[in-house]
C-alpha positions in Angstrom: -41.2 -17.1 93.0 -43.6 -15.7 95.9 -45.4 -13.2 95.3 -43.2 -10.5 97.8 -40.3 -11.6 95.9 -41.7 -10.7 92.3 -43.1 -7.4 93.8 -39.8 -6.5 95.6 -38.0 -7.3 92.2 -40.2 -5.0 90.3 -39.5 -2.1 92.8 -35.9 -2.3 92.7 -35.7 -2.8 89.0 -38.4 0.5 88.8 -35.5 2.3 91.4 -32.6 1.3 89.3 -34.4 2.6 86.0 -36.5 5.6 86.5 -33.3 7.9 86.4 -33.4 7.7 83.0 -37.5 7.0 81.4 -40.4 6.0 82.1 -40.5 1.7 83.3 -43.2 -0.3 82.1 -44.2 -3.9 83.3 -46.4 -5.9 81.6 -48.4 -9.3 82.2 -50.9 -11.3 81.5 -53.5 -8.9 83.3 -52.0 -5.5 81.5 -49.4 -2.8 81.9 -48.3 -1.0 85.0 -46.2 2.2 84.1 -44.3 4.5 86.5 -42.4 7.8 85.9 -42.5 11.5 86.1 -41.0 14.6 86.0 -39.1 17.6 87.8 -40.3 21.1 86.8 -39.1 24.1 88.9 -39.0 27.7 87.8 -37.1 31.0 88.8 -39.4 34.0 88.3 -39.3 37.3 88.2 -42.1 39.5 87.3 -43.3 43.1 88.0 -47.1 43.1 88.6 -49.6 44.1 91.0 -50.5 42.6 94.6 -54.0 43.9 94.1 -55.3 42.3 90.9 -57.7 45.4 90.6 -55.9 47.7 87.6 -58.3 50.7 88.4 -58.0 51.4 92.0 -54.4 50.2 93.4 -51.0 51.7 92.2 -49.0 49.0 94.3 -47.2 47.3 91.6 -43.7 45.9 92.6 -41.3 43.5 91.8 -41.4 39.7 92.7 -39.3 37.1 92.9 -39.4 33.6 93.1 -39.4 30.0 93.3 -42.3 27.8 91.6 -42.8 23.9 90.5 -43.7 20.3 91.2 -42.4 16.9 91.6 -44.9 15.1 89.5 -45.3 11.0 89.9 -47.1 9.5 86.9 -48.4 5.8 87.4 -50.3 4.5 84.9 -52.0 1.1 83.9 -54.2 -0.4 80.8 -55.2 -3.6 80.4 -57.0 -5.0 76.6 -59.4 -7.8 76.4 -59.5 -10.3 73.3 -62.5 -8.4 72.3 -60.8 -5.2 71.9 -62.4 -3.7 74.8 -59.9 -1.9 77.3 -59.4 -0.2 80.6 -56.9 2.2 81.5 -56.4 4.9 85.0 -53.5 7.6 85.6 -52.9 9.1 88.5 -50.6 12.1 88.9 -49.6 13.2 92.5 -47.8 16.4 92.5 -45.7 17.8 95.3 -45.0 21.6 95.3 -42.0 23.6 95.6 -43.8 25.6 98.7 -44.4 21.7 99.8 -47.9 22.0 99.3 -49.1 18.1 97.7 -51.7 18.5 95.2 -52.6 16.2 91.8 -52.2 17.0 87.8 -54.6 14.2 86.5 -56.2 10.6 88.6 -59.0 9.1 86.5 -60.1 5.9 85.1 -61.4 5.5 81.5 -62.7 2.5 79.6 -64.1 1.4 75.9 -63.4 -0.1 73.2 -61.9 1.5 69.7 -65.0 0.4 67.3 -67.5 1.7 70.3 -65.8 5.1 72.2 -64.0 5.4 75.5 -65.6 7.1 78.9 -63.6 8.8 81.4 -64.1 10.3 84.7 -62.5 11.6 87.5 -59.8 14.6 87.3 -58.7 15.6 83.9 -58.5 18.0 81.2 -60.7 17.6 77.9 -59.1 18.9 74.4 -57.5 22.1 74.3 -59.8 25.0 72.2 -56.9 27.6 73.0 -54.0 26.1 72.7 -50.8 28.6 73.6 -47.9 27.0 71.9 -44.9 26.2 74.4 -46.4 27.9 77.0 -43.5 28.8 79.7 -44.4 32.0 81.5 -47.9 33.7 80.1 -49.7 35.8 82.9 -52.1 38.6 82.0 -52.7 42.0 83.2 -54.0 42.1 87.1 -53.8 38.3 88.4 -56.8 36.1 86.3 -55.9 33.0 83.8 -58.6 32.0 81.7 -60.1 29.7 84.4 -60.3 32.3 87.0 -62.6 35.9 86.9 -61.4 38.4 88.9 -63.6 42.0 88.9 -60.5 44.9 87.8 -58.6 42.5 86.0 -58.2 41.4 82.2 -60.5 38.4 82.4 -59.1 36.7 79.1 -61.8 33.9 78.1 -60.2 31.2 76.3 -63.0 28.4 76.1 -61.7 26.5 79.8 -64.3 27.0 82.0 -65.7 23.2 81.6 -62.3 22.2 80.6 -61.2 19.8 83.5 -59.2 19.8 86.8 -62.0 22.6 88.7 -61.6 22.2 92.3 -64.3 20.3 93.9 -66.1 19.4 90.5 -66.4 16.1 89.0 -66.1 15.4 85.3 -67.4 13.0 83.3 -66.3 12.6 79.3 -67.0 10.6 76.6 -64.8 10.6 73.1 -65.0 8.9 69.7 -62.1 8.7 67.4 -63.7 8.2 63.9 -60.9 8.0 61.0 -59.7 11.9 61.2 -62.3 12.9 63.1 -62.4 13.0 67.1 -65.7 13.5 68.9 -65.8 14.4 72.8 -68.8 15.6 75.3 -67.2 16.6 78.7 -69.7 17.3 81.9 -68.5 19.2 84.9 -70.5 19.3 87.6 -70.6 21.0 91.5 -69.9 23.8 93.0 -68.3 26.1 90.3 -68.7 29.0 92.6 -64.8 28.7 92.7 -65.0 30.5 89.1 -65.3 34.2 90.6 -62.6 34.7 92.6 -63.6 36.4 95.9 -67.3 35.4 95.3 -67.8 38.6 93.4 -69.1 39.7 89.8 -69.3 43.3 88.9 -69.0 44.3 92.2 -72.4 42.2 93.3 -71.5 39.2 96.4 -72.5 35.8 94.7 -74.2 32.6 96.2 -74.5 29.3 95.5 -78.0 28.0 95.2 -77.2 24.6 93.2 -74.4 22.8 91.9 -73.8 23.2 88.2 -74.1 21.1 85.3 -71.8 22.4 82.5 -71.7 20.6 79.2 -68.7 21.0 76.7 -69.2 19.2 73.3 -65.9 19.3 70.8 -64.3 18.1 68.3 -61.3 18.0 66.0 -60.2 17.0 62.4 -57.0 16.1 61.0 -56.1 16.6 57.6 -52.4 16.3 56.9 -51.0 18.7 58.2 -53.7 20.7 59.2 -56.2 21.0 62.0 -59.5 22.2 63.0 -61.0 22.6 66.4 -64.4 23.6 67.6 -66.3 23.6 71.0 -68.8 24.9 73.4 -69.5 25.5 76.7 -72.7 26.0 78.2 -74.2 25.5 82.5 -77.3 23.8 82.2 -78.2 24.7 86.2 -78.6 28.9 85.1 -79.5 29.7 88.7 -76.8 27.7 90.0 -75.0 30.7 91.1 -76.9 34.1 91.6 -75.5 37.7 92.8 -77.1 39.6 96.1 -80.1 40.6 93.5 -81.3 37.7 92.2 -79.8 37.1 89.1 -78.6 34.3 87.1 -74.5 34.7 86.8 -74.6 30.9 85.8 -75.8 31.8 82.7 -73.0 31.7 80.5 -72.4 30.1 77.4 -68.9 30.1 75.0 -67.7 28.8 72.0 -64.0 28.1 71.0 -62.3 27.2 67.7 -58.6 26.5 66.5 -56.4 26.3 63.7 -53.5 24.5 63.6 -50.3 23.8 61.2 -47.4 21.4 61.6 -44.4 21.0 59.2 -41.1 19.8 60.0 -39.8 22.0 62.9 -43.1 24.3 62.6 -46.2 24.8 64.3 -48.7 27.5 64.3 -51.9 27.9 66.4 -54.7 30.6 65.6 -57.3 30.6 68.3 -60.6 32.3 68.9 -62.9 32.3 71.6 -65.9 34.4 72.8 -68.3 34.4 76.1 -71.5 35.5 76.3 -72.4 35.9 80.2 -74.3 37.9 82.5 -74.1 42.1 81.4 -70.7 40.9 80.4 -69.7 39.8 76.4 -65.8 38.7 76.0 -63.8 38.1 73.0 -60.1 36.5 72.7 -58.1 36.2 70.0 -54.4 34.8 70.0 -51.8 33.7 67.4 -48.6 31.3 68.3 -45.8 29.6 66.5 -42.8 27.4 67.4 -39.8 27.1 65.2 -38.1 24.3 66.8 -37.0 25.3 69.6 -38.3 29.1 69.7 -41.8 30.1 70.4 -43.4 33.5 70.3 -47.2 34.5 70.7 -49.6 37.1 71.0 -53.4 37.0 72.7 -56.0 39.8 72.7 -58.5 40.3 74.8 -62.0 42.9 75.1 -63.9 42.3 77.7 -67.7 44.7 77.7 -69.3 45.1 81.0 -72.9 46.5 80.8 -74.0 47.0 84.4 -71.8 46.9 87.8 -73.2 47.3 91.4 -72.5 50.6 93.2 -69.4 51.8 94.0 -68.2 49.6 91.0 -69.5 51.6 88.2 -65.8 52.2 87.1 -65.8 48.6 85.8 -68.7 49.5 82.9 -67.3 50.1 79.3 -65.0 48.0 77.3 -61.6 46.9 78.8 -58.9 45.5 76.2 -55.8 43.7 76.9 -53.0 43.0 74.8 -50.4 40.0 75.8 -47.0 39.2 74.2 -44.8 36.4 74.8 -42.0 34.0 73.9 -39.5 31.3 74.9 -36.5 29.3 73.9 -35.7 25.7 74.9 -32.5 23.8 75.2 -32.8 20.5 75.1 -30.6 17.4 76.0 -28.4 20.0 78.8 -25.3 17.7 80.4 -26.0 15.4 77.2 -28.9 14.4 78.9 -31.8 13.6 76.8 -34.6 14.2 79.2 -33.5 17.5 81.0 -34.3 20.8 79.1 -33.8 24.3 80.3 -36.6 26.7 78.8 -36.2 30.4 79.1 -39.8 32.5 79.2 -41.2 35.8 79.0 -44.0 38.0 78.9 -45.7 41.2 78.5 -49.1 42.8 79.1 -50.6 45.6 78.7 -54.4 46.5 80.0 -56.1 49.2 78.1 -58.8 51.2 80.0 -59.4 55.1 80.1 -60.8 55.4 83.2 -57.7 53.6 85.1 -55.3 55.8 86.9 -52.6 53.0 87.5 -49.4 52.0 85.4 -51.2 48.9 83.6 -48.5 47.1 81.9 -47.3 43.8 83.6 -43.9 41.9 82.4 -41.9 38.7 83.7 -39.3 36.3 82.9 -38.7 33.0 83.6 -36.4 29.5 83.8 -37.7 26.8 83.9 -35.8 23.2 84.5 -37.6 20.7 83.3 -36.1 17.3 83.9 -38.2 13.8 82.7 -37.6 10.6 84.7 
């Protein structure tokens, strides 16, 4: 068989199959794996335009459509000697038709030695939100995203992965029960501070930034423990319009987890010590089979803000409930799920003059091919 042959055989054997999972060829150089899924949500949420909570009383309803088409190709191949290599890449294409990409790197190793992997990824979870459907936050900030008037909620993600123009670099040990990681992201992580702004002072990049993230995790039954840091060797990487160091920030993050049968709890801590700024989260989740609920505090204490912004001193708290129900094998069809989501959040600050609470609910097909 020629070669065009084989490869036209594989692609209308992958056509005929992906409908229903993932398809897998293998050979004597590896495995070459191809599938996916569909994920678009209906939302509708009542929130703020202007993520600032303190000055802007524009708060409305919104409605609409969000989601991907995600294509997941993935390969591995083992030598004789144990030693492997492996890549994924994940092109996404948006509702909005926007194309972007989920994961594309390349790791290799060998089980007795470690594994290195680089490229676009996300390195292990220190704040892990159960079955996470719809979970947005006072004002318009996630935990990789600062925003000045808005519930900054720090949940140990800065040097997680997938951060714009950075590159990451991590390398990972499994030993028995105990997994070992150092991730390295490094660039321009000006794209932290949304707007280019902290406190109220204009930032700059001056160098690219080297963030390390050492972590870890043991299993024991049915118990787990996770523990991490995060910390930008490069302090003067970023600097405001006096001078100072914003890149100097350095957090810590820790979970618990439980599993048994049809349950599974998460407690998760996390705290950030930055410039003038300190912030502490603290969230609790649990999924009963196919229900989830959660709950995530925030405080955020801002010492010094530019002028103009001196509104922003004090402590800020934030207080963030949500839950969600799946249904699984709709249309008797094993890989398409319809999860319902929702949220609420409350920012607590006594100098704000705006209605502060934000809610939303969601749907969310989710269909695996």
């Amino acid at each position: 068989m020629t070669r065009k042959a084989l490869l036209l055989g594989l692609l209308v054997a992958g056509t005929a199959a992906t409908a229903n999972a993932e398809v897998t060829w293998e050979g004597n150089k590896g495995r070459l794996s191809l599938g996916g899924d569909v994920e678009f949500d209906i939302n509708a949420a009542n929130k703020q335009e202007d993520s600032n909570l303190y000055m802007n009383d524009g708060r409305n309803d919104r409605w609409d459509q969000t989601g991907r088409l995600l294509l997941d190709v993935s390969g591995e191949r083992v030598a004789d000697s144990g030693a492997y290599a492996k890549f994924k890449a994940q092109p996404t294409l948006g509702s909005s038709g926007g194309v972007g990409s989920d994961d594309a790197w390349f790791a290799f190793g060998r089980n007795d030695v470690g594994e290195m992997k680089i490229g676009r990824f996300e390195a292990l979870d220190l704040f892990p939100l159960g079955q996470d459907v719809f979970v947005e936050h006072s004002g318009d900030t996630s935990s990789g995203l600062y925003t000045d008037g808005s519930a900054y909620l720090y949940m140990a993600k800065e040097a997680r992965g997938r951060a714009g123009d950075a590159g990451h670099v991590m390398v990972s040990r499994q030993l028995g029960d105990l997994y070992l990681e150092l991730a390295t992201l490094f660039g321009n992580r000006l794209d932290l501070f949304n707007g280019a702004q902290y406190h109220g002072h204009e930032l700059t990049k001056k160098k690219d930034s080297i963030v390390v993230r050492p972590a870890m995790r043991w299993q024991l039954g049915d118990f787990s423990w996770a523990l991490g840091a995060e910390h930008n060797l490069v302090d003067d990487a970023i600097i405001d319009d006096e001078g100072r160091k914003v890149a100097r920030r350095t957090g810590y993050g820790t979970t618990f987890g439980w599993q048994s049968g049809v349950i599974k709890a998460n407690l998760n801590a996390a705290y950030l010590d930055a410039l003038n700024e300190e912030n502490l989260t603290l969230g609790a989740n649990v999924l009963f089979n196919q229900f989830g609920l959660g709950y995530i505090y925030g405080r955020n204490k801002i010492d010094e803000a530019a002028a103009g912004f001196e509104y922003l001193e004090g402590t800020q708290k934030s207080n963030t409930v949500y839950t969600s129900y799946r249904f699984d094998n709709v249309l008797d069809l094993d890989n398409f799920g319809i999860l319902l989501g929702a949220y609420w959040s409350d920012f607590d600050v006594a100098e704000s003059t705006t209605a502060t609470d934000r809610y939303g609910a969601r749907v969310r097909f989710k269909y695996v091919f």
